[in-house]
C-alpha positions as CSV (number, residue, x, y, z in Angstrom):
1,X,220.5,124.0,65.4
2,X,220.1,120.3,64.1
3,X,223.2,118.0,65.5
4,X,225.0,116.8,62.6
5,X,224.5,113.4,61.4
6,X,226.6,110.3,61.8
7,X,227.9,109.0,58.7
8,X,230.0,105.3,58.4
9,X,232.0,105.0,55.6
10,X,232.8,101.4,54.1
11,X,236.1,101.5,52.2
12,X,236.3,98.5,49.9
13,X,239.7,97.9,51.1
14,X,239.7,98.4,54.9
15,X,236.2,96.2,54.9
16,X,237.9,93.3,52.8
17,X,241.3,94.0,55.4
18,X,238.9,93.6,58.4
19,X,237.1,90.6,57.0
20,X,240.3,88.8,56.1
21,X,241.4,89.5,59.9
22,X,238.4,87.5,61.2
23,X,238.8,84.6,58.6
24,X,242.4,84.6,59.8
25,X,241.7,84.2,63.6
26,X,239.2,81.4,62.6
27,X,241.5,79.8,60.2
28,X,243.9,79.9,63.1
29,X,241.8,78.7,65.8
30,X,241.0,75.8,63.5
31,X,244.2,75.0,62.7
32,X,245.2,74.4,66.3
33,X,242.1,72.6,66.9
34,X,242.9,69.7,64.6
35,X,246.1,69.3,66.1
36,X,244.8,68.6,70.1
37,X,243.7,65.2,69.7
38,X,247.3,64.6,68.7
39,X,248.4,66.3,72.0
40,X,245.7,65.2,74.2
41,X,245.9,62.0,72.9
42,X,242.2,61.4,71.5
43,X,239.0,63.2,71.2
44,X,237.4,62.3,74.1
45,X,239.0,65.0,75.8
46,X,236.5,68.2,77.3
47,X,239.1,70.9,75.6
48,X,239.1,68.8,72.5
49,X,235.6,68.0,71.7
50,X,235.1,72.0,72.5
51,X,237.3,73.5,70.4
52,X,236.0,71.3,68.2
53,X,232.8,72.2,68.4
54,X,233.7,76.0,67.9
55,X,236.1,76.4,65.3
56,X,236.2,73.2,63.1
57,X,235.9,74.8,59.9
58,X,234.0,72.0,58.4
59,X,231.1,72.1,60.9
60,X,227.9,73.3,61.6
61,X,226.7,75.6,63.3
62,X,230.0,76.6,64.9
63,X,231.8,80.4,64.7
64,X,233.3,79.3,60.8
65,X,229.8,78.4,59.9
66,X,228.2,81.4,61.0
67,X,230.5,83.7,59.8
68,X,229.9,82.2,56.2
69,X,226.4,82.7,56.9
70,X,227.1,86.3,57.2
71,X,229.6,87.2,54.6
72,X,226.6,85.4,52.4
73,X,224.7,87.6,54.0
74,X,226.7,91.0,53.7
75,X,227.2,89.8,49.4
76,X,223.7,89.5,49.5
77,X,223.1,92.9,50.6
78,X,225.5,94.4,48.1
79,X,224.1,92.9,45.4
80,X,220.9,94.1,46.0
81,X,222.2,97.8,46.5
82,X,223.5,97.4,43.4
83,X,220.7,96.3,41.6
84,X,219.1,99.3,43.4
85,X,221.7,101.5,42.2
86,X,221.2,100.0,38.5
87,X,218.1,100.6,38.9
88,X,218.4,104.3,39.3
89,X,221.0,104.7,36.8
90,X,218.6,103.8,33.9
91,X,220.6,100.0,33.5
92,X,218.8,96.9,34.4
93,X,218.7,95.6,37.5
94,X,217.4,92.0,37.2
95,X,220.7,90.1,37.2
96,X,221.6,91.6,40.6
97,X,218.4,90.9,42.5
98,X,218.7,87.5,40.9
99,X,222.2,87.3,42.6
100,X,220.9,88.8,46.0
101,X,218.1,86.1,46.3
102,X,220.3,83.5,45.5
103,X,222.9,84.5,48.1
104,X,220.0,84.7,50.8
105,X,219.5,81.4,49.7
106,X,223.3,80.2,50.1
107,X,223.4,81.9,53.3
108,X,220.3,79.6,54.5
109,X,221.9,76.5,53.0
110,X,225.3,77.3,55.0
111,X,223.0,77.8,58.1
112,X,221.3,74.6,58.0
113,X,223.3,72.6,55.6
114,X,220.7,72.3,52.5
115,X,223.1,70.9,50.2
116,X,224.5,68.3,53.0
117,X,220.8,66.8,52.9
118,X,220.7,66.4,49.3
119,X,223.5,63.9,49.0
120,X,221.8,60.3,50.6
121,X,219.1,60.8,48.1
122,X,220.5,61.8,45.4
123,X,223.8,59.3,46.1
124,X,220.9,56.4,46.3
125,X,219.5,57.7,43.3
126,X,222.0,58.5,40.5
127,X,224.3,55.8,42.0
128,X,227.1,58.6,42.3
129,X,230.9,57.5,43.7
130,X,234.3,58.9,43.0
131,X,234.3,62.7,42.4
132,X,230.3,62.8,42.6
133,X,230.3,61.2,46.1
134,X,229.3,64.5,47.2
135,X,225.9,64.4,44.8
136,X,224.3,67.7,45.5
137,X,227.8,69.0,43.3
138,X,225.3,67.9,40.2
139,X,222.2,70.3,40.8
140,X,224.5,73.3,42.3
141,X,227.1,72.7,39.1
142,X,223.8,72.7,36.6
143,X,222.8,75.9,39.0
144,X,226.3,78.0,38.6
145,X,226.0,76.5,34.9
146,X,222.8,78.7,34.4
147,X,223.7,81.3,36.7
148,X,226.9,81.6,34.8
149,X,225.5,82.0,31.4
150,X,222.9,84.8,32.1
151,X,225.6,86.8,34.1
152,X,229.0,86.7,32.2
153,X,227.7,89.5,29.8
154,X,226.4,91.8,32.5
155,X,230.5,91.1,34.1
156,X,232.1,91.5,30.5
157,X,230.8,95.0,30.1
158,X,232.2,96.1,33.3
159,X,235.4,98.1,33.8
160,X,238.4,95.4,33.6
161,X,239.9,96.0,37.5
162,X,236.4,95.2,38.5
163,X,236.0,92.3,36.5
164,X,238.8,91.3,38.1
165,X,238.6,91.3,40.8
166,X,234.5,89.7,40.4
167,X,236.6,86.8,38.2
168,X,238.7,86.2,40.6
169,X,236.8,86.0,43.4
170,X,234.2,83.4,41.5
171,X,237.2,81.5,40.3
172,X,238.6,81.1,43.7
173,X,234.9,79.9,45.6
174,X,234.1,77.7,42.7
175,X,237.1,75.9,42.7
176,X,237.0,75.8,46.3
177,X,233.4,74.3,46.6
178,X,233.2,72.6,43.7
179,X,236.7,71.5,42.8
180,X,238.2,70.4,46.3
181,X,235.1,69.1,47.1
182,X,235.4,66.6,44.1
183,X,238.8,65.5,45.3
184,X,238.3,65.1,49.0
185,X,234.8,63.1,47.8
186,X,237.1,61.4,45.9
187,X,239.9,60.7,48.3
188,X,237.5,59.7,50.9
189,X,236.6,56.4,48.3
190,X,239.6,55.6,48.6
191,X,240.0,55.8,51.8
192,X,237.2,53.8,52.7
193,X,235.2,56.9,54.0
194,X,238.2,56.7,56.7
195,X,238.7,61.1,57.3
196,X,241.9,61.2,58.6
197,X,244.8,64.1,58.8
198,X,245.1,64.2,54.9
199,X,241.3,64.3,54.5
200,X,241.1,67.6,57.4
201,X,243.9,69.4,55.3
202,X,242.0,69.0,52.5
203,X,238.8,70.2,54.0
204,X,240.7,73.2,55.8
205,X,242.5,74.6,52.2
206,X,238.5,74.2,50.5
207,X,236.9,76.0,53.5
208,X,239.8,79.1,53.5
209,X,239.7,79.2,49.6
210,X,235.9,79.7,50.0
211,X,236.4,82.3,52.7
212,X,238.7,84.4,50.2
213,X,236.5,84.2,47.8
214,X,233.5,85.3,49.9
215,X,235.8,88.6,50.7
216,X,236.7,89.2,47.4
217,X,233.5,89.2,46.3
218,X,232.7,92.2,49.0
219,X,235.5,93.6,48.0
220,X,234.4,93.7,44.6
221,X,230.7,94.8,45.1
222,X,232.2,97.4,47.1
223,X,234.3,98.7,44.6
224,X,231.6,98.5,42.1
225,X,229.6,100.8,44.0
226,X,232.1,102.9,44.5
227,X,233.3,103.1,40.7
228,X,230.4,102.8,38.9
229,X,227.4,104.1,40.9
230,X,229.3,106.5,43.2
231,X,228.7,105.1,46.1
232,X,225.8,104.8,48.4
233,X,224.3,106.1,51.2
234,X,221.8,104.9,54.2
235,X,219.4,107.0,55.5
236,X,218.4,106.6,59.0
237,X,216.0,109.3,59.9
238,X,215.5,110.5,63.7
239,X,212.3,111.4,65.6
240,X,212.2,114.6,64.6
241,X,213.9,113.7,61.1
242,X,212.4,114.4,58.0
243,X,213.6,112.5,54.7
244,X,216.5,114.0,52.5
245,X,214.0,115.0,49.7
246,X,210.9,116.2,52.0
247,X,212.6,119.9,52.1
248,X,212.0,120.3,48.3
249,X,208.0,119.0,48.4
């Protein structure tokens, strides 16, 4: 008698709950960090520089960095089990392998900072300042442009809670990255490239915003899947396992 298998279902709304319980403890964790140098009195204190060095939401390689890398990771994913799902149903599935290949790519950019590189260079060579202090916002806005135009009428054609819920989740991480980053590049001019209290606060609403729009974006894939193409399933055959569709050969 064969054992019966394990199956693991992902609920669009417990997985986007869950998520948002990580982001939550990280945001938190963050939030008290910034505020230690105040109580310690500097940052050349051990607890200080590690807590900073774990949940500073702006930094690299740190637990708020990697779990961006992730949730770029896990949308990446989705997207490409959609396309595969497309794919099946007859519909094309270009636009969504498109959208898993660039998320791969966003997730190795969070990773190792890309788009952090870009802006010497390009600074030195488009002469940029004010809200284009942070340059690489020119090639990634001319990138979203693009991406943007090719993919609104595969999202218009979708059932209107899922476009939602797709709208508002690109709305929120666009005008996160994009838009808060423009007015913190542009606030740090001011300020002299001084980052102080106003400047974190800043940073900390652009990182969250992105987080929620990172979540909302599972959540939407999810429900997509869900909705449109019923679902889907992972097959992890045993050692004495045969595929689902061997029986019928």
């Amino acid at each position: 008698m064969k054992e019966e298998q394990t199956r693991v279902t992902l609920s669009p709304r417990h997985t986007a709950f869950w998520l948002s319980v990580i982001a939550i403890f990280l945001l938190a964790a963050h939030l008290v960090t910034i505020w230690t140098p105040y109580i310690f009195e500097g940052f050349e204190h051990g607890l200080v520089r590690l807590l900073f060095s774990l949940f500073f939401i702006d930094g690299e390689g740190n637990l708020p960095a990697l779990y961006s890398t992730l949730l770029f990771l896990l949308n990446a994913a989705l997207f490409l089990m959609v396309g595969k799902a497309a794919g099946r149903a007859g519909e094309s599935s270009k636009i969504w392998l498109v959208l898993g290949v660039v998320f791969v790519f966003l997730a190795l950019d969070e990773s190792i900072s890309i788009h952090e590189r870009l802006i010497d260079p390009l600074r030195q060579a488009l002469d940029a300042t004010g809200i284009f202090y942070y340059t690489w916002i020119i090639p990634y806005g001319i990138g979203v442009l693009l991406l943007a135009i090719v993919a609104i009428p595969v999202f218009w054609r979708m059932n209107k809670r899922i476009r939602f819920w797709f709208g508002l989740s690109a709305a929120t991480y666009l005008f996160a990255a994009i838009g808060l980053e423009m007015i913190s590049g542009k606030y740090l001019v001011m300020m002299n490239e001084s980052k102080d209290i106003v400047w974190i606060l800043m940073v900390t609403l652009e990182e969250s915003l992105e987080l929620v729009g990172l979540i909302t974006l599972v959540y939407a894939l999810l429900l997509l899947l869900r909705k449109t193409y019923h679902g889907f399933m992972i097959f992890m055959p045993g050692a004495d396992d045969a595929p689902p569709h061997a029986e019928n050969q």
